[in-house]
mmCIF file of the N, C-alpha and C atoms, coordinates in Angstrom:
data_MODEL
# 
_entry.id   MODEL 
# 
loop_
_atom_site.group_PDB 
_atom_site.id 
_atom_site.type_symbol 
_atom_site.label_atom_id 
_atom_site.label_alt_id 
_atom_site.label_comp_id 
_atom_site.label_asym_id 
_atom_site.label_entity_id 
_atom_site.label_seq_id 
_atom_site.pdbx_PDB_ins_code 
_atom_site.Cartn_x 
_atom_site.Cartn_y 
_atom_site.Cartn_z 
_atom_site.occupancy 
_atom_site.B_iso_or_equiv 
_atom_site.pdbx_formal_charge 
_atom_site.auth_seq_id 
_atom_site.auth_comp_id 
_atom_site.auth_asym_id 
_atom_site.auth_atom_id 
_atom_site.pdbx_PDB_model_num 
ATOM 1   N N  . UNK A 1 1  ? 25.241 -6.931  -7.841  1.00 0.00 ? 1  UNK A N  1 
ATOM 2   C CA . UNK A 1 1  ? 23.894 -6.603  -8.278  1.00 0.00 ? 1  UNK A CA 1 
ATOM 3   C C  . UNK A 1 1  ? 23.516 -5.247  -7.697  1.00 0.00 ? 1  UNK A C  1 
ATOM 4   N N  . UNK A 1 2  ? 23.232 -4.505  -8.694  1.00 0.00 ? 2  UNK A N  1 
ATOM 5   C CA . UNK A 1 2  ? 22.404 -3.051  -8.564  1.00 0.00 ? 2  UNK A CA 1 
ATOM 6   C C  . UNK A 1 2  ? 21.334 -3.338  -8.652  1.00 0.00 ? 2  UNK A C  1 
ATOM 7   N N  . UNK A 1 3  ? 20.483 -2.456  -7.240  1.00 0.00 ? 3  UNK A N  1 
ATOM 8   C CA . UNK A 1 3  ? 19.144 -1.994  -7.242  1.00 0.00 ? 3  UNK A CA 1 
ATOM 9   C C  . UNK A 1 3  ? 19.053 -0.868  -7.051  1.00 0.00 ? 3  UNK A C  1 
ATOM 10  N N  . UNK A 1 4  ? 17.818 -0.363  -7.842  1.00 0.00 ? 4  UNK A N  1 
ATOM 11  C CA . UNK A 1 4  ? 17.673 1.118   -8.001  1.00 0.00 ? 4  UNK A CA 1 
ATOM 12  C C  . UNK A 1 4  ? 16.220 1.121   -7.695  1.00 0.00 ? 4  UNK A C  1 
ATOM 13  N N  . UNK A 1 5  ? 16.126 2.262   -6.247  1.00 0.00 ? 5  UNK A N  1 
ATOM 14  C CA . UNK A 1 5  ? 14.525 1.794   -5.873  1.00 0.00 ? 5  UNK A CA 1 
ATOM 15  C C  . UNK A 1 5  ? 13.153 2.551   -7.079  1.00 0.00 ? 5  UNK A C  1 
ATOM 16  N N  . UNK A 1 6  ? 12.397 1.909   -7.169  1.00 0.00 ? 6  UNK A N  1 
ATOM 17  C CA . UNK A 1 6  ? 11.560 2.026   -7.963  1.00 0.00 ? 6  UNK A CA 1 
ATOM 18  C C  . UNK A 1 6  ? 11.144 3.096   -8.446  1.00 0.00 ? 6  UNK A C  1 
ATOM 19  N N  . UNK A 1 7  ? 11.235 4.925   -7.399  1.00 0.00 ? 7  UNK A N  1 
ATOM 20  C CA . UNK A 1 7  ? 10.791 5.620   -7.160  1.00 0.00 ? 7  UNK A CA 1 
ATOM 21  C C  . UNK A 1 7  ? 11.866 6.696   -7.738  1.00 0.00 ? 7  UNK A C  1 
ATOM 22  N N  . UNK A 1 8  ? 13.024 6.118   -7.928  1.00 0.00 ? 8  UNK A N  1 
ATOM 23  C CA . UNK A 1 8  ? 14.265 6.787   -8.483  1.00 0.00 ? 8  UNK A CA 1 
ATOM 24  C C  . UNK A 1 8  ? 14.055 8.024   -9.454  1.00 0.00 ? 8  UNK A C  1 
ATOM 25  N N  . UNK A 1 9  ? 12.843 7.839   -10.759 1.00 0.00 ? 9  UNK A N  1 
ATOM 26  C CA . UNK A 1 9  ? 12.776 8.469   -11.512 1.00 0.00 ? 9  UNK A CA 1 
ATOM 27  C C  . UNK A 1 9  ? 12.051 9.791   -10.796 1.00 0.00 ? 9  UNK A C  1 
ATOM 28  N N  . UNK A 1 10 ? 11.096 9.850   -10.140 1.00 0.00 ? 10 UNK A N  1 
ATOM 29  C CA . UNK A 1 10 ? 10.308 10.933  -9.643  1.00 0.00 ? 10 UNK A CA 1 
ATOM 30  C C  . UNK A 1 10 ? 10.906 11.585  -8.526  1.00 0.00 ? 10 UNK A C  1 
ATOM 31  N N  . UNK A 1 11 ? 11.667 11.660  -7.875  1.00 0.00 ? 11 UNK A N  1 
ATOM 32  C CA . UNK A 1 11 ? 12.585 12.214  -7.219  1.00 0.00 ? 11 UNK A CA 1 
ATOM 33  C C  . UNK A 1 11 ? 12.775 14.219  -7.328  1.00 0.00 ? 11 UNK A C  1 
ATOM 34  N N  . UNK A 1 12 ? 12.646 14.759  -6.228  1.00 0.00 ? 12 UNK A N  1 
ATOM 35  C CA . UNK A 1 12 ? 12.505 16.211  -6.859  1.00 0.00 ? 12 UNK A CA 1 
ATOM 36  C C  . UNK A 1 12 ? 13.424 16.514  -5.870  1.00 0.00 ? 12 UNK A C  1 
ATOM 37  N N  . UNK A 1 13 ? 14.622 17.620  -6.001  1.00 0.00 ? 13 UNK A N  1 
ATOM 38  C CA . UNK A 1 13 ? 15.503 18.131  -5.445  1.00 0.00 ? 13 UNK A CA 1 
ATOM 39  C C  . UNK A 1 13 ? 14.507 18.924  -4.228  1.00 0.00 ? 13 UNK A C  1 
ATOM 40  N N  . UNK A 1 14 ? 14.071 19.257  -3.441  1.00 0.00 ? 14 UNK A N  1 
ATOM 41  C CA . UNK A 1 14 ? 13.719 20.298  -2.361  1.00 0.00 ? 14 UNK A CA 1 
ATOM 42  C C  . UNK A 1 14 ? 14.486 20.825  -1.591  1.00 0.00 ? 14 UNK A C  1 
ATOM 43  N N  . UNK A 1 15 ? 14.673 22.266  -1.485  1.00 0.00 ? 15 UNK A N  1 
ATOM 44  C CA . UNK A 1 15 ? 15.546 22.986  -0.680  1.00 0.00 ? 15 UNK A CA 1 
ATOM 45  C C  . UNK A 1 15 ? 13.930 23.835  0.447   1.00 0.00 ? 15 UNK A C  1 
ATOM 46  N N  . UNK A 1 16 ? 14.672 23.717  1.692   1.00 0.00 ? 16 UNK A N  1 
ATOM 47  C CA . UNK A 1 16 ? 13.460 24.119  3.155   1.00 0.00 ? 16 UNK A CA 1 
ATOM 48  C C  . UNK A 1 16 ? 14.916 25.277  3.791   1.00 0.00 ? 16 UNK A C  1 
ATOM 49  N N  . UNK A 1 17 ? 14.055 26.318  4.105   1.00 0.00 ? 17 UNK A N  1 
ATOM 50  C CA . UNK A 1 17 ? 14.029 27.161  5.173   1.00 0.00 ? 17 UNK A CA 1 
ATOM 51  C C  . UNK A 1 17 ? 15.155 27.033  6.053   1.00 0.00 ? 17 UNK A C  1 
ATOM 52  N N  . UNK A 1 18 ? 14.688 25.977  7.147   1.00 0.00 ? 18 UNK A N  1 
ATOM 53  C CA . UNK A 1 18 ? 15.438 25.116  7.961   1.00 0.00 ? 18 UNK A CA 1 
ATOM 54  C C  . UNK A 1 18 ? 14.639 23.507  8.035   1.00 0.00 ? 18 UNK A C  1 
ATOM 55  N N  . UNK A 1 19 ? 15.794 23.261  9.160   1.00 0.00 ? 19 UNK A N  1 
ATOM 56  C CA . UNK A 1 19 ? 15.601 21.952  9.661   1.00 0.00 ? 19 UNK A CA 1 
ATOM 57  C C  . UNK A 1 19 ? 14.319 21.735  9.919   1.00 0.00 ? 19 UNK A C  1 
ATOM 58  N N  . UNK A 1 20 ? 13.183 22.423  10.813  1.00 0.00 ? 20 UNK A N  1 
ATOM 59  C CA . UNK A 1 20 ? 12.219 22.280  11.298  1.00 0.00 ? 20 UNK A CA 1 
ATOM 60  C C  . UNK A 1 20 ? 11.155 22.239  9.969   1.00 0.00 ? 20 UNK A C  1 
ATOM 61  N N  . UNK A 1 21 ? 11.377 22.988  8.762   1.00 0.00 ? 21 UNK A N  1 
ATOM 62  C CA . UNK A 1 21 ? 10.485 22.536  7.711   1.00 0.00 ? 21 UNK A CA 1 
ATOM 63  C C  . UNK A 1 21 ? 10.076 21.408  7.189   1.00 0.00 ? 21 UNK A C  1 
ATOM 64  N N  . UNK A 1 22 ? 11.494 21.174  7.229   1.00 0.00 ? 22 UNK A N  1 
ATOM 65  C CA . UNK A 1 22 ? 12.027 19.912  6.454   1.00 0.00 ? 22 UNK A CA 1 
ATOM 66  C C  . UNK A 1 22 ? 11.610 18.584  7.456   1.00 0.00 ? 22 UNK A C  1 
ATOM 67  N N  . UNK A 1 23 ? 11.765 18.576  8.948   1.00 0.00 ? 23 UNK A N  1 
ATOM 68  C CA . UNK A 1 23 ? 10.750 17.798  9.427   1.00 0.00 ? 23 UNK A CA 1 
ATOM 69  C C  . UNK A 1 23 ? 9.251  17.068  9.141   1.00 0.00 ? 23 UNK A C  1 
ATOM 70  N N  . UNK A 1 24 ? 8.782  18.405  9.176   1.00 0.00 ? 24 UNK A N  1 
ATOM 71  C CA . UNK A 1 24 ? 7.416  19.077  8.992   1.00 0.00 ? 24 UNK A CA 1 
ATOM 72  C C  . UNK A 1 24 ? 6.595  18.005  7.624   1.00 0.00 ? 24 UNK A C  1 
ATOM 73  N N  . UNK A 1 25 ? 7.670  18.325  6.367   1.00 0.00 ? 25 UNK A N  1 
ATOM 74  C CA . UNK A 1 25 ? 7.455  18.009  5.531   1.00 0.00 ? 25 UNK A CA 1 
ATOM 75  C C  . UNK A 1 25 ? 7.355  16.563  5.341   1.00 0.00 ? 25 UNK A C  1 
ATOM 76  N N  . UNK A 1 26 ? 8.235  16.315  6.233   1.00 0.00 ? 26 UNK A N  1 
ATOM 77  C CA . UNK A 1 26 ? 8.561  14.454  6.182   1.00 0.00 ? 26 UNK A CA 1 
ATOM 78  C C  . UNK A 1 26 ? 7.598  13.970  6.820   1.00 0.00 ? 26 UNK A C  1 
ATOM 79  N N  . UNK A 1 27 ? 6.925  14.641  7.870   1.00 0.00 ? 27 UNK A N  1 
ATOM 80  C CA . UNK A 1 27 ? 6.224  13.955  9.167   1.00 0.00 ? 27 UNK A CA 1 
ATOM 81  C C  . UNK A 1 27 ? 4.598  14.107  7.905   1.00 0.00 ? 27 UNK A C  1 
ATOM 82  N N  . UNK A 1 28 ? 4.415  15.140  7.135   1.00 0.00 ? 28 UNK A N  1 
ATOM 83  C CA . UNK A 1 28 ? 3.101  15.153  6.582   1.00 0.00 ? 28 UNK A CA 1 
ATOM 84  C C  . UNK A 1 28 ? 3.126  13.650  5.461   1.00 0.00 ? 28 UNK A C  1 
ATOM 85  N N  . UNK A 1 29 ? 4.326  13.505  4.756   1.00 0.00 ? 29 UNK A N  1 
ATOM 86  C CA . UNK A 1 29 ? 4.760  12.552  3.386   1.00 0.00 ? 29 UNK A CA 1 
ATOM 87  C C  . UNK A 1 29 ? 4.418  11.636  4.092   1.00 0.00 ? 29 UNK A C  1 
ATOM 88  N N  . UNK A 1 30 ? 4.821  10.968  5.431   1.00 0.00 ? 30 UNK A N  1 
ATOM 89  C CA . UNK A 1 30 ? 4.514  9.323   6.462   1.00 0.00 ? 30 UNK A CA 1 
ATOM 90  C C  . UNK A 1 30 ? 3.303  9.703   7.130   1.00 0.00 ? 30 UNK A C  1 
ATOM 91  N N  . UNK A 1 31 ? 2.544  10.110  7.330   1.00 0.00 ? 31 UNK A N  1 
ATOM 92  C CA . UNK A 1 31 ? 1.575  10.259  7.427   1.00 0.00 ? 31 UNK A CA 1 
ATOM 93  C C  . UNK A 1 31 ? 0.318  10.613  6.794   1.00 0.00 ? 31 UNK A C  1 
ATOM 94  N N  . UNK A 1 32 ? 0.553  10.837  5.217   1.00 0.00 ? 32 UNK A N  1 
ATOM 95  C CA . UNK A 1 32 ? 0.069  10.375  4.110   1.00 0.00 ? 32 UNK A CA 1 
ATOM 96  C C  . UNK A 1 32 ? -0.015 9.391   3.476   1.00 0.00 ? 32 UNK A C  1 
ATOM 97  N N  . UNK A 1 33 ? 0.780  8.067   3.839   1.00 0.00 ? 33 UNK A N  1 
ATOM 98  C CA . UNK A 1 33 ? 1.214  6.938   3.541   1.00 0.00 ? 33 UNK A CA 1 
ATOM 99  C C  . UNK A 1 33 ? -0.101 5.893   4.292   1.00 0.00 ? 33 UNK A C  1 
ATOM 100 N N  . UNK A 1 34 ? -0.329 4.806   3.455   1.00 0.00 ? 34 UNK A N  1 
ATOM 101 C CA . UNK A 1 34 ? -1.026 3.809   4.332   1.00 0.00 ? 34 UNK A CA 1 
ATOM 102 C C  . UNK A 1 34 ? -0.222 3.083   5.073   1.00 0.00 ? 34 UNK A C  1 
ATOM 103 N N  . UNK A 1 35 ? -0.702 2.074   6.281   1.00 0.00 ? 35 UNK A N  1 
ATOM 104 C CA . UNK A 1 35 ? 0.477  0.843   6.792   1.00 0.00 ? 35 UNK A CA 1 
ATOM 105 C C  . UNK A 1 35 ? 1.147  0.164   5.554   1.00 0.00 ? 35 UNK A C  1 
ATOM 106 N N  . UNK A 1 36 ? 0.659  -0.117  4.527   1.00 0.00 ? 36 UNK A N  1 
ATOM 107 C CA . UNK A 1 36 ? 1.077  -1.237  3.655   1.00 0.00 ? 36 UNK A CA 1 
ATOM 108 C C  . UNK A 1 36 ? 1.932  -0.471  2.981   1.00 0.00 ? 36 UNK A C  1 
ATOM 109 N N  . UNK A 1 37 ? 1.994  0.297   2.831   1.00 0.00 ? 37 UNK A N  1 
ATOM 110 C CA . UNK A 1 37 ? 2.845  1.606   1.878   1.00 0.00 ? 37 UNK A CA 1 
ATOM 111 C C  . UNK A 1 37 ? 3.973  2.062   2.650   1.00 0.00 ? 37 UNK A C  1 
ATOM 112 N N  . UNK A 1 38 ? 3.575  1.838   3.991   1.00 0.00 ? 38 UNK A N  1 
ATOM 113 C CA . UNK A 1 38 ? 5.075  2.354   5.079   1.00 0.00 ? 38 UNK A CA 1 
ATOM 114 C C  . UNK A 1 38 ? 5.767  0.935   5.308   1.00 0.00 ? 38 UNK A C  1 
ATOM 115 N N  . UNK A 1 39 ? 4.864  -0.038  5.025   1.00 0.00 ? 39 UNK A N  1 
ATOM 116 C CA . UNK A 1 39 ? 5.809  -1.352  5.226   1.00 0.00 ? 39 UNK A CA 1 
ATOM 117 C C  . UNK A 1 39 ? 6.490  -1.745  4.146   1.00 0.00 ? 39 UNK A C  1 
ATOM 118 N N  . UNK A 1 40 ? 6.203  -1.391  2.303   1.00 0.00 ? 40 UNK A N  1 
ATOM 119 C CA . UNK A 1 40 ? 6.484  -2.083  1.208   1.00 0.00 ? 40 UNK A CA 1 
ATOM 120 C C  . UNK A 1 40 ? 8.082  -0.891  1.356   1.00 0.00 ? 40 UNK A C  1 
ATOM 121 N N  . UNK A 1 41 ? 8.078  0.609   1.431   1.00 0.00 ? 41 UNK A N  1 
ATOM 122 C CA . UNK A 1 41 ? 8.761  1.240   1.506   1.00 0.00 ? 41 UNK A CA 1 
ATOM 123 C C  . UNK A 1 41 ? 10.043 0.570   2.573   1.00 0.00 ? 41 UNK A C  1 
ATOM 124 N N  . UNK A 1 42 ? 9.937  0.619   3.598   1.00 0.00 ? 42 UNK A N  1 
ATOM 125 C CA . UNK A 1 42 ? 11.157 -0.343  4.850   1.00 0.00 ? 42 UNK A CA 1 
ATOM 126 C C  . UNK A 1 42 ? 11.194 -1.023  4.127   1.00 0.00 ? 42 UNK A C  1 
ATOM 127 N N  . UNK A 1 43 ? 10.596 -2.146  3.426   1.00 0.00 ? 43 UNK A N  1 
ATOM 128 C CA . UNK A 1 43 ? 11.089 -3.551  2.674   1.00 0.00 ? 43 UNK A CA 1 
ATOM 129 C C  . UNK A 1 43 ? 11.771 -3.478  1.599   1.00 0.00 ? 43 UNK A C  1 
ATOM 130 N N  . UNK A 1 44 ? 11.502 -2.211  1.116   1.00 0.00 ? 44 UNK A N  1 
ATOM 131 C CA . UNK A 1 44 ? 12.646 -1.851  -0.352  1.00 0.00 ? 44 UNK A CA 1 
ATOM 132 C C  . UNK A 1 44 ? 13.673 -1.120  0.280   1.00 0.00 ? 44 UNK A C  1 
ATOM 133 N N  . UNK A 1 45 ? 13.730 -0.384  1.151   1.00 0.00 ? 45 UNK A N  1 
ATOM 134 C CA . UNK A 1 45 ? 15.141 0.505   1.672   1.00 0.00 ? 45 UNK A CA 1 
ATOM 135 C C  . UNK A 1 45 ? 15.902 -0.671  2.256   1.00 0.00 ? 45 UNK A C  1 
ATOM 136 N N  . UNK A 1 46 ? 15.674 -2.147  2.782   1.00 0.00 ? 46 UNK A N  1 
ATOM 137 C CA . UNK A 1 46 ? 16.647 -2.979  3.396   1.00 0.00 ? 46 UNK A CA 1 
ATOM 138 C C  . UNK A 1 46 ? 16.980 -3.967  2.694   1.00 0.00 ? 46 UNK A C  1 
ATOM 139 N N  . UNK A 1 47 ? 16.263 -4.428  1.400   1.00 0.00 ? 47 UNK A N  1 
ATOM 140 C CA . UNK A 1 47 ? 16.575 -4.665  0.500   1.00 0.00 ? 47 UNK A CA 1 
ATOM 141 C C  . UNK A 1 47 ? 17.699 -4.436  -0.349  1.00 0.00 ? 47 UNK A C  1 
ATOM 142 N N  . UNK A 1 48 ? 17.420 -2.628  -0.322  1.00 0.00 ? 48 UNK A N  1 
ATOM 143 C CA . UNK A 1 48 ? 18.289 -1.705  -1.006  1.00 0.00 ? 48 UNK A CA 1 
ATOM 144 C C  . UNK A 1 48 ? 19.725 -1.721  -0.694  1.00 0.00 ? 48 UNK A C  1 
ATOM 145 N N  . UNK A 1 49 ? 19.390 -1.507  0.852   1.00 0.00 ? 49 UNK A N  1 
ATOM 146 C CA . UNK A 1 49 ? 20.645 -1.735  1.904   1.00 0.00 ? 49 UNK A CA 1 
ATOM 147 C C  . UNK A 1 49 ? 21.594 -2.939  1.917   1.00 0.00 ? 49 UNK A C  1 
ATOM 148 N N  . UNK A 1 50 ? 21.104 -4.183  1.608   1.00 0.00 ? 50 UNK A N  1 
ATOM 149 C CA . UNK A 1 50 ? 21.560 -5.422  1.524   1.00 0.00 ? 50 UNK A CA 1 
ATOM 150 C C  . UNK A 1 50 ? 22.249 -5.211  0.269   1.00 0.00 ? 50 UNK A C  1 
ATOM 151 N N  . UNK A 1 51 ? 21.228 -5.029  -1.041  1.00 0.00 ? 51 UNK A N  1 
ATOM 152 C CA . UNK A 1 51 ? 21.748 -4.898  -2.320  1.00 0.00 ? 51 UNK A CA 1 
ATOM 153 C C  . UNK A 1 51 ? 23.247 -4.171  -1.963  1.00 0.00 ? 51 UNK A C  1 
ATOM 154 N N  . UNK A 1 52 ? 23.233 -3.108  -1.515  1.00 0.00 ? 52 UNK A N  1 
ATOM 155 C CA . UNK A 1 52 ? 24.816 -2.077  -1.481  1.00 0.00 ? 52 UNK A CA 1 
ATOM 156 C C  . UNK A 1 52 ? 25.794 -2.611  -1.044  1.00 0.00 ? 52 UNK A C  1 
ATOM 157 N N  . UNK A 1 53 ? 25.464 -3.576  0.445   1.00 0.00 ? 53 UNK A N  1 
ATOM 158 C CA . UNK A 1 53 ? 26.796 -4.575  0.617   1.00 0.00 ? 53 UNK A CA 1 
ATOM 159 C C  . UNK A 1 53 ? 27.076 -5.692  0.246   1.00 0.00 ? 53 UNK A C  1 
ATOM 160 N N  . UNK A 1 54 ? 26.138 -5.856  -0.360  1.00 0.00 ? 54 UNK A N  1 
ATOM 161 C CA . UNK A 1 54 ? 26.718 -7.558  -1.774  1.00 0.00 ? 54 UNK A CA 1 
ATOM 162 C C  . UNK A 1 54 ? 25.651 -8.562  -1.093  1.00 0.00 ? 54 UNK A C  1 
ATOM 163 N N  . UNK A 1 55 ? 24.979 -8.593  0.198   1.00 0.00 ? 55 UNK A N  1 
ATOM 164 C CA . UNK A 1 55 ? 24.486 -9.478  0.878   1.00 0.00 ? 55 UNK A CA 1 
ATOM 165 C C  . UNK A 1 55 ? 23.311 -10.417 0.586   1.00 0.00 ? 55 UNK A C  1 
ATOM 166 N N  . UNK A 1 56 ? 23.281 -11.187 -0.316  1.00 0.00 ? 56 UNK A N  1 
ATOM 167 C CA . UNK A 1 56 ? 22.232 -11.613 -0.444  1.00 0.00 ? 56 UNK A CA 1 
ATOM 168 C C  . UNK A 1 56 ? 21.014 -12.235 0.655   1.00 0.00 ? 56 UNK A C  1 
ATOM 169 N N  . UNK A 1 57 ? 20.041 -11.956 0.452   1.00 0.00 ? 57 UNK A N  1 
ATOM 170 C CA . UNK A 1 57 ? 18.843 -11.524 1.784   1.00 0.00 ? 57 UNK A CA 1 
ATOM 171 C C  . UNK A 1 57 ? 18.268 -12.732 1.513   1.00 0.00 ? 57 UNK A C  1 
ATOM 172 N N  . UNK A 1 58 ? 18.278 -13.641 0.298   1.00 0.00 ? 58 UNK A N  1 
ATOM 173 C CA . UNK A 1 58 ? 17.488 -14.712 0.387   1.00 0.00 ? 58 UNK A CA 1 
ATOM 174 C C  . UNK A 1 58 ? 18.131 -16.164 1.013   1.00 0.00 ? 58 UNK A C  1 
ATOM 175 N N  . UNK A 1 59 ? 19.462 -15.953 0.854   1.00 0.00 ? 59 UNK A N  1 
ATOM 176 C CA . UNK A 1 59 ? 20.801 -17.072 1.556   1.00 0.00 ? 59 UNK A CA 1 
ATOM 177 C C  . UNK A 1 59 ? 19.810 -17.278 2.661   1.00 0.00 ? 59 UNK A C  1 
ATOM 178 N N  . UNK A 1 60 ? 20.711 -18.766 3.002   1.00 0.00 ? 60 UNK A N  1 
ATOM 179 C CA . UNK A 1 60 ? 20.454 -19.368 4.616   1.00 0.00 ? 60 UNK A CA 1 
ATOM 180 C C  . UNK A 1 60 ? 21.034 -18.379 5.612   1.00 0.00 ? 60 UNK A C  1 
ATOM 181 N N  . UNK A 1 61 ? 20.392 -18.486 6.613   1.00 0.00 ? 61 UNK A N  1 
ATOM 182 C CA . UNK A 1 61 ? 20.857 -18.020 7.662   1.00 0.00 ? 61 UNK A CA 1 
ATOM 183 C C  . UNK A 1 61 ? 21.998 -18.544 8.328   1.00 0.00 ? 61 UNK A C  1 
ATOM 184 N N  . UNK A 1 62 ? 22.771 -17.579 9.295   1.00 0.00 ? 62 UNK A N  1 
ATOM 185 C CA . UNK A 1 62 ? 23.703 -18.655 10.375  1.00 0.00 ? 62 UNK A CA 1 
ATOM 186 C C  . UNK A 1 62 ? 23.537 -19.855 10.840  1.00 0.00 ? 62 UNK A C  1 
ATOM 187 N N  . UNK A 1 63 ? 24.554 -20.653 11.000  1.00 0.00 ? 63 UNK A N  1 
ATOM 188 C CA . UNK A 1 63 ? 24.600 -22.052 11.397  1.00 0.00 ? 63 UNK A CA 1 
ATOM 189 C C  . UNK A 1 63 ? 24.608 -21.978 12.711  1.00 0.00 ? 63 UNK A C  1 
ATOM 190 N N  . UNK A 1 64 ? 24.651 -21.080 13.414  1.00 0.00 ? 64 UNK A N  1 
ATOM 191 C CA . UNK A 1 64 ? 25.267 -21.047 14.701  1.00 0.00 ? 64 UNK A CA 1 
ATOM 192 C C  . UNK A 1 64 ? 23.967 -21.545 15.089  1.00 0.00 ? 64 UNK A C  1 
ATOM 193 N N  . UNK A 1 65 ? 24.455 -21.682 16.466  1.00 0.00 ? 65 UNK A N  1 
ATOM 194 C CA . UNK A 1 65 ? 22.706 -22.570 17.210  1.00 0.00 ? 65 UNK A CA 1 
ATOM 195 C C  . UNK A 1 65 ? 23.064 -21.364 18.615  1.00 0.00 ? 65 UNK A C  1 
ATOM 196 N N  . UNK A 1 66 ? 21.684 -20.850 18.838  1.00 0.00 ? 66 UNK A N  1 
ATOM 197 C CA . UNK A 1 66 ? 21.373 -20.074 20.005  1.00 0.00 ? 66 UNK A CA 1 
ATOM 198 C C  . UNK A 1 66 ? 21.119 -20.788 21.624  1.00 0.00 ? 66 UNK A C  1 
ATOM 199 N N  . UNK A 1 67 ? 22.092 -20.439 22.218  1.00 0.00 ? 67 UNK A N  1 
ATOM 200 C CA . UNK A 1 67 ? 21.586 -21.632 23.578  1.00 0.00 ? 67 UNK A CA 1 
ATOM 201 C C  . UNK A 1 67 ? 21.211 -20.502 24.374  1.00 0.00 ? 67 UNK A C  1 
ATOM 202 N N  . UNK A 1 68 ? 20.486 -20.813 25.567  1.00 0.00 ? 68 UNK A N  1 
ATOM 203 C CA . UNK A 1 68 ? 19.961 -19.967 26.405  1.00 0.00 ? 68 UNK A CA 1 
ATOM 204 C C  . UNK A 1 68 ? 19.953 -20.735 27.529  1.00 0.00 ? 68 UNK A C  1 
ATOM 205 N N  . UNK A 1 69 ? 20.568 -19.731 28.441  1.00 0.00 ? 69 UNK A N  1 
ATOM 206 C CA . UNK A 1 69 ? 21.260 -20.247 30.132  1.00 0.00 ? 69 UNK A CA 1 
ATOM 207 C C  . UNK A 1 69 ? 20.610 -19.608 30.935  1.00 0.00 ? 69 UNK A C  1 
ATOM 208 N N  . UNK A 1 70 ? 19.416 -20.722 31.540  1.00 0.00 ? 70 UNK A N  1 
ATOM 209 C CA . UNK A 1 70 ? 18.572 -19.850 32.929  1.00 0.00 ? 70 UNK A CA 1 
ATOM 210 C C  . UNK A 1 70 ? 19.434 -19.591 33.456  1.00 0.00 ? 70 UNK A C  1 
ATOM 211 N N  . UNK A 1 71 ? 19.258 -18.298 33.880  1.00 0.00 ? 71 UNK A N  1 
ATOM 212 C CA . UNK A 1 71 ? 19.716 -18.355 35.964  1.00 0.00 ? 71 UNK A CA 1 
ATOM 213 C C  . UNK A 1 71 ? 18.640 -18.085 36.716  1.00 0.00 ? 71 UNK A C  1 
ATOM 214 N N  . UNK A 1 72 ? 18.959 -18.592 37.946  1.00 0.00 ? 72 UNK A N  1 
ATOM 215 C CA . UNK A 1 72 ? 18.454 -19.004 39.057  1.00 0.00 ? 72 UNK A CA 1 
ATOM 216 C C  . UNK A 1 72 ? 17.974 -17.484 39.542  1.00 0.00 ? 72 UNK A C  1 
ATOM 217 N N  . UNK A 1 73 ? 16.469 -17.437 39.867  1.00 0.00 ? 73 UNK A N  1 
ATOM 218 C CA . UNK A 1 73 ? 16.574 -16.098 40.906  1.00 0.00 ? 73 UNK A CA 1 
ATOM 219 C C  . UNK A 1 73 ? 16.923 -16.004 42.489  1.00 0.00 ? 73 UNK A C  1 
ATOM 220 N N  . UNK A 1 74 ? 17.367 -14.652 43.394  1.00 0.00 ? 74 UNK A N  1 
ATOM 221 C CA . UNK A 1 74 ? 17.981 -14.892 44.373  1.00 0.00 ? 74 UNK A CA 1 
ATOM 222 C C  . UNK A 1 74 ? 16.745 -14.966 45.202  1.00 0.00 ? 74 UNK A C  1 
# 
C-alpha cells in the first residue's frame, strides 16, 4: 500500500542562498502552523513512514510482556 501525503500536489521546488536561509525559512513555515496542524502533520509523516516499510500501524502490538526488576538502593 501507497500513501501519498495529501499535500503532494502543492509542493514548490525552492532553491536558498545557504543553509542558514533555508533554516530560517523552515523555522517561519512551523511557526506559522497551529498545535493541531503540527500534530495532524507528525501523524501523516509516521503514517507515511510505516506506509514505506509495509508496517501496518493498526495491527496488534507485541506479545511480549514487559517485566520490571526493582533494585534495592545502597
Amino acid at each position: 500500500m501507497t500513501m501519498v501525503p495529501k499535500n503532494e500536489q502543492s509542493r514548490t521546488v525552492r532553491i536558498f542562498a545557504n543553509r542558514r536561509e533555508q533554516e530560517d525559512e523552515t523555522r517561519r513555515y512551523w511557526l506559522s502552523k497551529t498545535v493541531a496542524e503540527k500534530m495532524e502533520e507528525t501523524a501523516s509523516l509516521v503514517r507515511y513512514a510505516y506506509a514505506l516499510r509495509g508496517i501496518d500501524i493498526d495491527a496488534q502490538g507485541s506479545e511480549r510482556t514487559l517485566v520490571r526488576v526493582q533494585r534495592t538502593r545502597r
